[in-house]
C-alpha positions in Angstrom: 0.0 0.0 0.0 3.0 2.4 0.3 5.0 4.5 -1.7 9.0 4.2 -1.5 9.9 6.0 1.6 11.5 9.8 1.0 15.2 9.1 2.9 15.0 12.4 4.5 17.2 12.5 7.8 15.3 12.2 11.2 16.2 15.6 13.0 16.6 15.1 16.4 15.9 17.7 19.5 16.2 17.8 23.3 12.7 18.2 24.7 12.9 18.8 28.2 13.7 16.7 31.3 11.2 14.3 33.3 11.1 14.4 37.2 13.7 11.6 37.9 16.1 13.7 35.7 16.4 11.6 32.4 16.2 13.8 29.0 13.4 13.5 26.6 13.8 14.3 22.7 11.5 14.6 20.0 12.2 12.7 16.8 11.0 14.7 13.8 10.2 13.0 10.4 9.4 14.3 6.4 8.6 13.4 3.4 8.5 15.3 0.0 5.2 16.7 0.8 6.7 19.0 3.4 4.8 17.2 5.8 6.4 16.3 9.5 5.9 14.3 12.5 7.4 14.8 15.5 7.4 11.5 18.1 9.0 11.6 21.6 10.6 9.1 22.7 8.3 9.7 26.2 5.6 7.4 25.6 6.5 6.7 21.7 4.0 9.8 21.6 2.6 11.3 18.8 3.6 14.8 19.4 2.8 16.8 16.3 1.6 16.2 12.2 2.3 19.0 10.3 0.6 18.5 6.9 -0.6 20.9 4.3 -4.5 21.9 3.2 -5.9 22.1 -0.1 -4.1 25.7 -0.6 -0.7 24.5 0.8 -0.6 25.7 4.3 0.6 23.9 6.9 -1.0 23.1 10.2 -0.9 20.6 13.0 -3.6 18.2 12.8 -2.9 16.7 16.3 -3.6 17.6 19.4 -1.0 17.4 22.2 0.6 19.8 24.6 3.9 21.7 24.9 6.2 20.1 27.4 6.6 16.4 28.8 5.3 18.0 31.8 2.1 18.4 30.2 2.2 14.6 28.9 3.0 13.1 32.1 0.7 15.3 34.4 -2.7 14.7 31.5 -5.0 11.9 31.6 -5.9 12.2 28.4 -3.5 9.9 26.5 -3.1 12.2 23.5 -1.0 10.7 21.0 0.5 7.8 23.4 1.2 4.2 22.4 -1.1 3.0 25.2 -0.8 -0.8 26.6 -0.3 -3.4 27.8 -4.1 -3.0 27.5 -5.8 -0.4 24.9 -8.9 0.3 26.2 -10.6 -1.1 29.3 -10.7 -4.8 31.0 -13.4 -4.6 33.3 -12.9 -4.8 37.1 -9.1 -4.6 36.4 -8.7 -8.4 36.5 -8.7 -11.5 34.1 -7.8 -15.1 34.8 -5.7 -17.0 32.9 -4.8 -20.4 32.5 -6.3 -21.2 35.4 -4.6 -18.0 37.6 -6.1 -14.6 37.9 -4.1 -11.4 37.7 -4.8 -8.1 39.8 -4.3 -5.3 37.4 -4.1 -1.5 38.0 -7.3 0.0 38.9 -7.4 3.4 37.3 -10.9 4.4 35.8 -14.1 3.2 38.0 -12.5 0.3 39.2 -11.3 -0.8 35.5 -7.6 -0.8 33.8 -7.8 1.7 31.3 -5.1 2.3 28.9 -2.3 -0.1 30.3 -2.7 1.4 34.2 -1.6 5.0 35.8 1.8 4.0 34.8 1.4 2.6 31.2 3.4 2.0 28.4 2.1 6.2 27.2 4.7 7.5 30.7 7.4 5.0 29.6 10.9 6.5 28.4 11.1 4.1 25.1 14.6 3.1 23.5 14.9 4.9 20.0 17.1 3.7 17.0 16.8 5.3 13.2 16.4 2.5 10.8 16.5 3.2 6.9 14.9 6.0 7.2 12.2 5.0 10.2 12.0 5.3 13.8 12.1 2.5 16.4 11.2 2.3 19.3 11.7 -0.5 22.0 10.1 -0.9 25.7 10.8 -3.6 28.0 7.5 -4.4 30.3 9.2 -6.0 33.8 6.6 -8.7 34.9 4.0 -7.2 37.6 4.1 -4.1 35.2 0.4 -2.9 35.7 -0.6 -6.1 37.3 0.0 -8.2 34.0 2.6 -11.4 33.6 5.1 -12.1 32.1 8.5 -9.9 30.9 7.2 -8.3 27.5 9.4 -6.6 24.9 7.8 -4.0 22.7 9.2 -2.5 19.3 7.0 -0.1 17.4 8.5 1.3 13.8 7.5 4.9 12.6 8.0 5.1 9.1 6.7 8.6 6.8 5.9 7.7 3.1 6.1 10.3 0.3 2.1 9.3 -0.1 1.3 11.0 3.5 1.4 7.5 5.0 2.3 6.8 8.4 3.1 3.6 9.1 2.8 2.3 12.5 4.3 -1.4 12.9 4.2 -3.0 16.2 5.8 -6.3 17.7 5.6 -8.0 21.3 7.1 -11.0 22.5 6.8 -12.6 26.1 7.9 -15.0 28.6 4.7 -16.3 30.1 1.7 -16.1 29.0 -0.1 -12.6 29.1 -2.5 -10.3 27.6 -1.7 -7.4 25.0 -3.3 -5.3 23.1 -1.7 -2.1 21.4 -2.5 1.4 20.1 -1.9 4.5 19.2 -3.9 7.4 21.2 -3.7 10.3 18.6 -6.6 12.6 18.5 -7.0 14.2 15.0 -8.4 17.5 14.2 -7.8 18.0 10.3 -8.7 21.7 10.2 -5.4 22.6 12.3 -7.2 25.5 13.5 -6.9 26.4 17.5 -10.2 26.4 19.3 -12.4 24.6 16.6 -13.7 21.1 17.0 -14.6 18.3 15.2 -18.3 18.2 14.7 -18.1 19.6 11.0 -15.7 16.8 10.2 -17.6 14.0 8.1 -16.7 10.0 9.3 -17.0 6.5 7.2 -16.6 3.4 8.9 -16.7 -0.1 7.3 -18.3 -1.7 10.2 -22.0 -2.9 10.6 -21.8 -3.5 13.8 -20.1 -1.6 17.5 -20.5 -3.0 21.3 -22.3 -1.2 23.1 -21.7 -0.4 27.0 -22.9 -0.3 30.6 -22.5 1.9 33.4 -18.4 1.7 33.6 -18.1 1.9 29.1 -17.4 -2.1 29.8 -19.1 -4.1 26.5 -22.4 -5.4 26.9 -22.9 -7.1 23.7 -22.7 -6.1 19.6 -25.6 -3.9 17.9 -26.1 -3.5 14.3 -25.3 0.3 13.5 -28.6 -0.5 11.1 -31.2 2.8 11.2 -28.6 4.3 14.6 -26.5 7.1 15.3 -23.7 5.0 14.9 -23.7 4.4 11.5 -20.9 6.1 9.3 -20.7 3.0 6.5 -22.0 6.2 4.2 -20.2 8.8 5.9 -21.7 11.5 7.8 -21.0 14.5 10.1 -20.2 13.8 13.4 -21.9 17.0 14.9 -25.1 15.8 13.6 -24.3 12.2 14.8 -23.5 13.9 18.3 -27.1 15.2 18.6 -28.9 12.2 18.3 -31.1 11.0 20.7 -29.2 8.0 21.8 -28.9 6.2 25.3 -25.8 5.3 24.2 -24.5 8.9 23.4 -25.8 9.9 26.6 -23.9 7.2 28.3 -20.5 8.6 27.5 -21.1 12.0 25.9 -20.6 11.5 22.7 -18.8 8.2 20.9 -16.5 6.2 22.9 -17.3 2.9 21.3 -15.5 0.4 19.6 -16.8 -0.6 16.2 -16.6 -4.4 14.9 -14.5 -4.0 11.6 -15.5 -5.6 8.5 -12.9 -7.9 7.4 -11.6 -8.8 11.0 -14.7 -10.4 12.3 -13.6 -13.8 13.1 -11.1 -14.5 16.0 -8.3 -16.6 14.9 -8.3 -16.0 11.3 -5.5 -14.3 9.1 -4.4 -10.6 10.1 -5.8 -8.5 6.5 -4.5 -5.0 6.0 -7.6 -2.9 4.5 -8.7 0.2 4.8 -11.4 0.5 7.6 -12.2 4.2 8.2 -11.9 7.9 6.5 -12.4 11.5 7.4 -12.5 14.6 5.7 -12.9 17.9 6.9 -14.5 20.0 4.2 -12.8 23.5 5.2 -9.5 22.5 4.6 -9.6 19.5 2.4 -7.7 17.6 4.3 -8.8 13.5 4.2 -7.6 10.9 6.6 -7.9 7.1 5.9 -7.3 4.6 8.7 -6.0 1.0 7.2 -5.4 -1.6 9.8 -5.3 -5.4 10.0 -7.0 -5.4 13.7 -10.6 -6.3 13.9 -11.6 -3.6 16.5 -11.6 0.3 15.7 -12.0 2.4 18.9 -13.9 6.0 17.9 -13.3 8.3 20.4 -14.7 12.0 19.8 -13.1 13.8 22.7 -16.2 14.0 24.9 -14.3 14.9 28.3 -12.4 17.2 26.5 -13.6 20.6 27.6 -10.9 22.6 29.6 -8.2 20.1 29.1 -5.2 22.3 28.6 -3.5 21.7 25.0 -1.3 23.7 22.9 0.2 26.9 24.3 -1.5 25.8 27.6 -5.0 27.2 26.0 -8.1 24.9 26.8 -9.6 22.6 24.5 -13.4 22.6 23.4 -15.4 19.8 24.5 -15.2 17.2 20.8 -12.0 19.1 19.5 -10.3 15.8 18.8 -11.2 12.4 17.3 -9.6 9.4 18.2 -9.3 6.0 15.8 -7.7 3.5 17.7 -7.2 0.4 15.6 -6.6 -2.8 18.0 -8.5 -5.7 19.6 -11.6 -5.4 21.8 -12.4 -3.6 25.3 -12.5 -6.1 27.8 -12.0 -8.6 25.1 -9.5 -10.8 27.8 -12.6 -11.8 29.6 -14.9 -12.6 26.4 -15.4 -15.7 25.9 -13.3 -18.4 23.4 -12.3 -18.1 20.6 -12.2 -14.1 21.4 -10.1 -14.0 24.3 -7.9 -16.6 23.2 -6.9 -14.1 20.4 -6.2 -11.7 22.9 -3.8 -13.8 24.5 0.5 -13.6 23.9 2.3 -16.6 24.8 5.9 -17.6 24.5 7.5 -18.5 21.2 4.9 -16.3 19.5 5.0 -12.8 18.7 1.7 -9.7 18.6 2.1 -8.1 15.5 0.3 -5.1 14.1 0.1 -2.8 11.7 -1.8 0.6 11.0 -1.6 3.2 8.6 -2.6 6.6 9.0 -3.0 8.3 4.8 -3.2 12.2 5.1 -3.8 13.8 2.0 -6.1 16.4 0.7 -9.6 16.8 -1.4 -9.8 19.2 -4.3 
C-alpha cells in the first residue's frame, strides 16, 4: 500500500527533562510533501503532524501539549502508544490459564489504557532504521498487574504518499495479555479552538459494542437505522445530537466498532482500509487502514478545559480518536475471542496501522 519511503534525515531535539532527571527528545520526520511528525521518545508519543491543506498551508492536525510536563501530568493519553491493555478490562482483572491477575485499577475500578503507569509514561529506546524510527520498551513482569516480561518494538515510518506507518511487535515470557494502540486525537482543520463536529466519518463496520454503566461491552448492535452508523459517511456534529442512550452514556462516541474484514477470531491478520475523514474546510482526508478487527472512535467528549497547545483549553469534541486494535475487555470474552487476545511464549503480537493524510480538491 506504500510509496517508497523519502530518505530524508530524522532531526533530532532535546525536549525537556522528566522528574527523575532523564532527557526526553522529540524525533522529527518528512517526506516530499513537506509534511512532518514529531514523536518523543516519552511514551512513543505522537507529538505533532504538520501536513498541508488544499491551498498549501501547513497546520498541525494533532492535538498534544507543549512540554513532557504536560504529557506526564494529563490523563488524556493524546497521541500515546497505550498498553499493555488499549482500552478497558473490566474490574481490572482477568484469569488465565487457570490464575487470575490483579491489574491496576485506574478508571471506575477498571484498567484503562495499560494502568496509571502505562506504556504512554514509559521513556522508550529509540534507533533510526533506513529511514524509520524505532522504538523499543521492555515491560518487567508485575508491570500494571500483567505477567510475564514483554518486549515492545514499534516502527515509525513517513511515506512520500502522506502515509504513516505504524508497525508493532511483542514478544513474552509467560503467557499474558496485550493489546496495542496509538492514542492520537485528530483534528484536520489545524485551527486552534475549533472542534470536530463539522468533520464527516466512514466506517466499514455494521456493527459496535455497546456499554454499561463503567463503558465495559455489553454485547454487539447492528449500526442499522442508529447514530452510529458512518458505512456512508456523515457528520459527526449531527451524529453527536442524536437521541441516543448510548451517546448519553459517554457523551458522545467512545465505542468500539466491529470492523468488517476482522470479524472472526483466529483467522489471518488482513490490512484494509477500515475508516476515513475529511474535513470540508481545509480539504484535508484521513484514511485509517489496519489489520486489527476492532476500531475504537473516540470523539473527545471529556475534552472541555483540558489544557493543550500553548496551555489554551480545549473545546469539548475538538479531537477524534481511531484507535485500531483488539476489543475492550476482550481478555474476559469468551473463546475463541479472548484466546486471540492472549500472547504466549515462542509467538509474537504483531500489528500494523496506517494513518493516509492527504487532501480533497
Amino acid at each position: 500500500m506504500n510509496n517508497p519511503l523519502h530518505m530524508s534525515p530524522i532531526s533530532v531535539e532535546s525536549w525537556g527533562a522528566l522528574p527523575g532527571g532523564d532527557t526526553c527528545r522529540l524525533y522529527t520526520l518528512r517526506n516530499a510533501q513537506d509534511m512532518k511528525v514529531a514523536i518523543s521518545d516519552l511514551g512513543a508519543t505522537l507529538v505533532s503532524w504538520h501536513a498541508p491543506d488544499r491551498a498549501g498551508r501547513l497546520a498541525d492536525i494533532l492535538l498534544g501539549h507543549d512540554t513532557p510536563a504536560g504529557y506526564m501530568n494529563a490523563t488524556t493519553y493524546m497521541g500515546g502508544l497505550v498498553g499493555r491493555w488499549a482500552n478497558r478490562i473490566a474490574g481490572a482483572r482477568f484469569t488465565l490459564d487457570g490464575i487470575e491477575h490483579a491489574l491496576d485499577r485506574n478508571e471506575n475500578g477498571n484498567l484503562l489504557h495499560g494502568g496509571a503507569n502505562g506504556f504512554h509514561r514509559a521513556l522508550w529506546q529509540v534507533e533510526e532504521d533506513r529511514g524509520a524510527l524505532v522504538m523499543r520498551l521492555d515491560s518487567p513482569e508485575g508491570d500494571g498487574g500483567f505477567p510475564g516480561n514483554v518486549s515492545i518494538q514499534v516502527r515509525y515510518s513517513l511515506d512520500d504518499d502522506g502515509t504513516l506507518t505504524i508497525d508493532y511487535e511483542g514478544v513474552t515470557d509467560a503467557p499474558t495479555a496485550l493489546n496495542l494502540t496509538s492514542h492520537g486525537y485528530f483534528n484536520l482543520s489545524g485551527e486552534a479552538g475549533a472542534d470536530i463536529r463539522g468533520h464527516i466519518l466512514t466506517i466499514d463496520a455494521d456493527a459496535f459494542f455497546e456499554v454499561d454503566e463503567r463503558m465495559i461491552p455489553t454485547g454487539m448492535a447492528d449500526v442499522s437505522g442508529s447514530a452510529f452508523d458512518f458505512r456512508q459517511g456523515a457528520p459527526l456534529g449531527a451524529r453527536l445530537d442524536w437521541p441516543h442512550a448510548q451517546l448519553a452514556r459517554a457523551r458522545g462516541v467512545d465505542h468500539c466498532y466491529v470492523l468488517r474484514g476482522g470479524e472472526q477470531a483466529g483467522q489471518p491478520r488482513v490490512l484494509r482500509q477500515v475508516a476515513s475523514v475529511y474535513e470540508p474546510g481545509s480539504g484535508r482526508e484521513l484514511t485509517v487502514a489496519t489489520d486489527q478487527r476492532g476500531l475504537q472512535c473516540y470523539t473527545g467528549n471529556y475534552l472541555e478545559g483540558e489544557p493543550g497547545r500553548h496551555g489554551a483549553p480545549c473545546v469539548k469534541h475538538a479531537g477524534l480518536c481511531l484507535e485500531a486494535g483488539g476489543f475492550p475487555n476482550q481478555i474476559n470474552m469468551a473463546s475463541p475471542d479472548c484466546d486471540d487476545a492472549v500472547l504466549r511464549p515462542g509467538g509474537t503480537y504483531r500489528q500494523v496501522t496506517q494513518y493516509k493524510l492527504g487532501v480533497r480538491a
